[in-house]
N, C-alpha and C positions, 0 to 999 in steps of 0.2 A: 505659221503659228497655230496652233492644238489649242480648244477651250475645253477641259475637260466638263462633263458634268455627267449625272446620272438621276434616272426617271425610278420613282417610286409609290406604288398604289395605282387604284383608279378614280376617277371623277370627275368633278372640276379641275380644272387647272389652277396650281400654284405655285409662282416663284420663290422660292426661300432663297434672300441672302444676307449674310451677319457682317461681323466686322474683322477684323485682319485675320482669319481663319476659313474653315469651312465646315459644311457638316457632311460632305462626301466622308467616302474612304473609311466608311464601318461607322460613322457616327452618325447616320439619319434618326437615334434613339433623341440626340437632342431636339430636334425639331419638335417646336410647340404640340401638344400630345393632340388638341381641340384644333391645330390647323392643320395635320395632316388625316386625322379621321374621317374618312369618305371621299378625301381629293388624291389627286395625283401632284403629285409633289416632285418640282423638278429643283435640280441644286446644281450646282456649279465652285467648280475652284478660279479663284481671280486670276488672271494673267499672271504667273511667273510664281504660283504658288501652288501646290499642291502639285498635280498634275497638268494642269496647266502651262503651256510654252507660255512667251514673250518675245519680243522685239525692243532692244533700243531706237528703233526707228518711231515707233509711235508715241506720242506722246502718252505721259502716265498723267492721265485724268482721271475723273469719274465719268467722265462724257466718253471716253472711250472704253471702259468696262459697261456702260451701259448698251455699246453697240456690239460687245461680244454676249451679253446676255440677251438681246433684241434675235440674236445672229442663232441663237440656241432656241428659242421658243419660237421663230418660224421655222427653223427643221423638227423640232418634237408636236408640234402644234397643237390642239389646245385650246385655241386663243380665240376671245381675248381670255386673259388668266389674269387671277389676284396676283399681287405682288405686294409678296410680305420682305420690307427691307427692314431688319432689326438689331440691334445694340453697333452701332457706330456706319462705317461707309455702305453698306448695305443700303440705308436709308438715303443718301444722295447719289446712289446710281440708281436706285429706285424713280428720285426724280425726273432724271433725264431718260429714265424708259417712258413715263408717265405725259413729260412734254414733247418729246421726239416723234416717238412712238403710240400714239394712244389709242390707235388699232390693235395695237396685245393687250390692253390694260381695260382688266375689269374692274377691280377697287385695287386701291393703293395703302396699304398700311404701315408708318414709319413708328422707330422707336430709336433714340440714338444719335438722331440725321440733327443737321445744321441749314442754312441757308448761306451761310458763309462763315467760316473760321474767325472768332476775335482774337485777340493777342495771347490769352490766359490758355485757352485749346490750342494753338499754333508752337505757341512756344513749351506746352506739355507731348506733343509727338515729337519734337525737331527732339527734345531731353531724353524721350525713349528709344529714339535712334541711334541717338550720341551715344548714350549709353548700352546698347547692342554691339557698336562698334567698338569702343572702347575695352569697355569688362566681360562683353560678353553677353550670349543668349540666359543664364539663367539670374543674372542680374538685375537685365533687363523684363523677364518676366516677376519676378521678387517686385521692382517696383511696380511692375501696370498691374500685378494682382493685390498690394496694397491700395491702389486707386481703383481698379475695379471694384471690389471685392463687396459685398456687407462686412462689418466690421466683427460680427460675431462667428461668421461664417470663416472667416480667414484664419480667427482665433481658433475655431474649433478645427479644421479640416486644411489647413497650408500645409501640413508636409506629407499630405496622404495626396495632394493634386499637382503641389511644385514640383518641377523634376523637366529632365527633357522632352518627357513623353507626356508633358501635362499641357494647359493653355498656350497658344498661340507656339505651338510646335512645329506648323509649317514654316514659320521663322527662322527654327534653329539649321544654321550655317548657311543662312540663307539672307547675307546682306544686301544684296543688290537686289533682289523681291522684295526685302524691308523697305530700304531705301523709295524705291517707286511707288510702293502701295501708301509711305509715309508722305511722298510727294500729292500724289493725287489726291488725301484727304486732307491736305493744308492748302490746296490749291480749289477746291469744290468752292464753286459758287454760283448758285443757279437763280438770287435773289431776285433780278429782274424776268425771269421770264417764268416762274413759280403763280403768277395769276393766270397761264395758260392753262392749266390741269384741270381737266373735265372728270377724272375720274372720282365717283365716292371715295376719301379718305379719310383715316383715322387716324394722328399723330398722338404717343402714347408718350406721357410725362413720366421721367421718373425724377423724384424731386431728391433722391439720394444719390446722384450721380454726380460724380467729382470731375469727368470727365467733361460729358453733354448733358450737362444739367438743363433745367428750365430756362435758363437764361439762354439755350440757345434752339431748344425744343417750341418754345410758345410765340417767338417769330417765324418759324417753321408753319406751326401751325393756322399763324394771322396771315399767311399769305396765300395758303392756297384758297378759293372762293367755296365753302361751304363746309371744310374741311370740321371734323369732330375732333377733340379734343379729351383725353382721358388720364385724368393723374392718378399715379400707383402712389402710396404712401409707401415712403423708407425702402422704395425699390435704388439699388444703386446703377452702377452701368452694366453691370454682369449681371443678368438673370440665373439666381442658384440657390438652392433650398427648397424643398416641398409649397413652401405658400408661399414664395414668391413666383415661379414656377407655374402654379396651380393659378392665382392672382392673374397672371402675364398672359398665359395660354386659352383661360375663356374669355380672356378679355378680345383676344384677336378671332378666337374661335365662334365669338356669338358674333363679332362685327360681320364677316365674311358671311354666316348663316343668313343676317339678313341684306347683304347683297343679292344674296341668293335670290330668297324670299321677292324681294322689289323685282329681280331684270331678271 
């Protein structure tokens, strides 16, 4: 099994990773503007998406994409390195880099992440699966980019972004990588052992998320021991727009400056 990933800039060290996508493969423009200005920016595709092999032999966790991201910043090294996990499973493999591994981890910044799945999240991925498998891949992005989305954003700009080659593209005709990466985000649950994390972190609220809303963002954040806490007004689960964007990017870009700053 292949992880693919790829190194970009120089600096400090940073892990960038998001949620059922990546930002290999020509898109490191998405990565936060303020966290990759002066670092080295390392990325990576999940197991069984992008470039990235897989195994039905391993379990599809987040505990084990965390050992293939552990497994990539001791060969690139670095470390210890930020690790920015942001808008959805990013943020709970982030964690089990954070309590496994806390010799790569310089600060820890989540945005997205859970401590465990409730019924209302569990039972909206098992619905975008279904409907993957069912109707299809452009179906299924129709509905998660109505859930994602800002609601004006969607109005104005959906049929300039939908399409095959728009969001969550690694997906299309790619059931069985849906399927797993759907697995492992209904199955994350790192709630007991989240008061282990030494590292400075920063859990980022976004209160317009239909998705990982607050409701499951600010038990995230009560658990880790010192953890900082930062609510974006009318941010949804997709970070998209100039000032949302703008909002999102110094929000993470000044936190990391003053890790810096301290250690």
């Amino acid at each position: 099994m292949d992880i693919y990933y790829e190194v970009h800039g120089e600096g400090p060290t940073v892990l960038v990773m998001v949620g059922w996508g990546t930002y290999t493969d020509g898109a490191f423009a998405q990565v936060p503007w303020a966290v990759a200005e002066g670092r080295r920016v390392v990325l990576i595709d999940w197991r069984g998406l992008g470039q990235s092999t897989d195994s039905a032999q391993i379990a599809a966790t987040t505990r084990a994409h965390a050992l293939d991201a552990a497994a990539v910043l001791n060969h690139v090294g670095g470390t210890p390195a930020h690790i920015v996990g942001i808008v959805g499973i990013g943020a709970c493999v982030a964690q089990w880099l954070a309590i496994d591994h806390p010799e790569l981890v310089r600060s820890l910044t989540m945005s997205g992440g859970w401590v465990g799945p409730d019924r209302l999240f569990t039972d909206q991925m098992n619905t975008l699966l279904e409907i993957a498998q069912t109707q299809g891949f452009l179906k299924f992005q129709q509905l998660c980019a109505q859930w994602c989305f800002d609601p004006d954003y969607y109005n104005e700009r959906a049929d300039s972004f939908l399409g095959e080659q728009g969001p969550w593209s690694h997906l299309n005709n790619n059931l069985e990588g849906m399927a797993r990466i759907v697995e492992a985000t209904v199955t994350h649950d790192a709630r007991s052992r989240l008061s282990e994390i030494t590292a400075p972190t920063l859990v980022i609220h976004a209160d317009a998320d239909l998705l990982t809303g607050t409701r499951l963002t600010t038990p995230l954040e009560q658990a880790i021991p010192g953890a900082q806490g930062l609510v974006i007004a009318n941010l949804p689960h997709v970070v998209a727009g100039r000032e949302h964007k703008k909002l999102f990017s110094d929000a993470i870009g000044q936190f990391l400056a003053h890790v810096e700053s301290e250690h």
